[in-house]
C-alpha positions as CSV (number, residue, x, y, z in Angstrom):
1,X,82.7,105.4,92.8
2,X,81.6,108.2,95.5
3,X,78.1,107.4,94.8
4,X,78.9,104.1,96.1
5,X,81.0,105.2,99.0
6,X,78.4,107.2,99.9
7,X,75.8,104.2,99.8
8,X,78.2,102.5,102.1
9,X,79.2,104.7,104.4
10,X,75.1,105.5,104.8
11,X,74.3,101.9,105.5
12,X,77.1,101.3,107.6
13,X,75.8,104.4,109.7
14,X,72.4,103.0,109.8
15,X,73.2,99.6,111.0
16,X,75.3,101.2,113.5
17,X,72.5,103.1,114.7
18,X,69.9,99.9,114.2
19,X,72.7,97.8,116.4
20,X,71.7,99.6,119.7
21,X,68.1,99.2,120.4
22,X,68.6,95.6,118.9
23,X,71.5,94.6,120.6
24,X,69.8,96.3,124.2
25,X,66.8,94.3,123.3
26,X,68.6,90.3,123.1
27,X,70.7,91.8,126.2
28,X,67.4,91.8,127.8
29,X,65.8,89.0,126.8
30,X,69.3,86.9,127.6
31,X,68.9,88.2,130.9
32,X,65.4,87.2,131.7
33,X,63.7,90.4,130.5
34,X,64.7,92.8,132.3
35,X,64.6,96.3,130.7
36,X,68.2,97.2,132.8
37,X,71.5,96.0,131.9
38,X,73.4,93.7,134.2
39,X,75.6,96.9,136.3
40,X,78.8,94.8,135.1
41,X,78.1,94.6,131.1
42,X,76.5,98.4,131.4
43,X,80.0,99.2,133.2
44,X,82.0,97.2,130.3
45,X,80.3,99.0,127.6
46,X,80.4,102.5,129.1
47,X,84.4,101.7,129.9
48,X,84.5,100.4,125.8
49,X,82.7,104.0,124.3
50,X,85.4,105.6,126.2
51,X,87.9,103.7,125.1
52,X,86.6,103.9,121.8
53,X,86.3,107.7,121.7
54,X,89.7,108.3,123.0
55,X,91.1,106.4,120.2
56,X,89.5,108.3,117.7
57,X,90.7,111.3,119.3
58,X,94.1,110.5,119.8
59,X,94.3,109.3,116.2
60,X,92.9,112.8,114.8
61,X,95.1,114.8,116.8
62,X,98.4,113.3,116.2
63,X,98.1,112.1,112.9
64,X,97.6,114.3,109.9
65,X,97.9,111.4,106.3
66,X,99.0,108.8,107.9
67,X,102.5,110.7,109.7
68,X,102.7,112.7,112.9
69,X,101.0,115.8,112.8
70,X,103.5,117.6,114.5
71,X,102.7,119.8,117.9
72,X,100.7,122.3,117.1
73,X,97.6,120.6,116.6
74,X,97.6,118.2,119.4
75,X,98.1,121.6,121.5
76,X,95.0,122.7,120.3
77,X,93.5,119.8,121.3
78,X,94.3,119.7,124.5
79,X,93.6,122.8,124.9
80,X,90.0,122.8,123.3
81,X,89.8,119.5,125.6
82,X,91.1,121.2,128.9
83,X,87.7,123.9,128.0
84,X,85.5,121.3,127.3
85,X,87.0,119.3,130.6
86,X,85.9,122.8,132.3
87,X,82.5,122.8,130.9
88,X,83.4,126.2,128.8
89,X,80.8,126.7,125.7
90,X,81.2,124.4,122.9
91,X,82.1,127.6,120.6
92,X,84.5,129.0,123.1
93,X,86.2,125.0,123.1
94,X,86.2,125.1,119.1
95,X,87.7,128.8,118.7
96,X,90.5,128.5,121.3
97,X,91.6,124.9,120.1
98,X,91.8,126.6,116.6
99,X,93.3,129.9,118.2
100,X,96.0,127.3,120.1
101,X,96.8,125.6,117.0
102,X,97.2,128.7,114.5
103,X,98.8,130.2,116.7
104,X,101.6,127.8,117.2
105,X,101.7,127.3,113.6
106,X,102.5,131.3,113.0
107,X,105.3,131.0,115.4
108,X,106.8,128.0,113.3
109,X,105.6,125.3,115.2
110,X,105.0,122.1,113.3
């Protein structure tokens, strides 16, 4: 059963990653070959991966099994995110989100 998870999860990766180039490439050729997006669909797809990645973000940090993580580790996040927001070093952005969230969790924060 993992084996095949793992087979799945893999391929799923790869077309993801296969989906790009070949999706840029019709895009092209639909819009009479031009190498460049049209500005408005490179807009709408830039807008969409943000979007996207906020999702997924906003998911992770309030959700821990499927109920509300409580506060300590959306603090963290938003505190690792405030650094990275600031341009601090990724492993200054990983050890204070960790700090922020530990540390509320010591002091009996959920």
């Amino acid at each position: 059963m993992t084996i095949t998870a793992i087979l799945v999860l893999a391929a799923g990766t790869y077309a993801f990653r296969l989906a790009g180039p070949l999706l840029r490439a019709r895009l092209a050729r639909a819009h009479g070959g031009a190498a460049e997006l049209p500005p408005r669909l490179a807009e709408l797809l830039s807008v969409a991966a943000t979007v996207l990645l906020v999702a997924l973000i906003a998911t992770a940090a309030l959700t821990d099994g499927g109920s509300f993580a409580g506060f300590a580790l959306p603090a963290g996040v938003l505190a690792g995110g405030v650094l990275a927001w600031r341009k601090a070093p990724f492993v200054v952005v990983v050890v204070v989100a960790a700090v922020v969230a530990a540390g509320l969790r010591a002091l009996g924060v959920p």
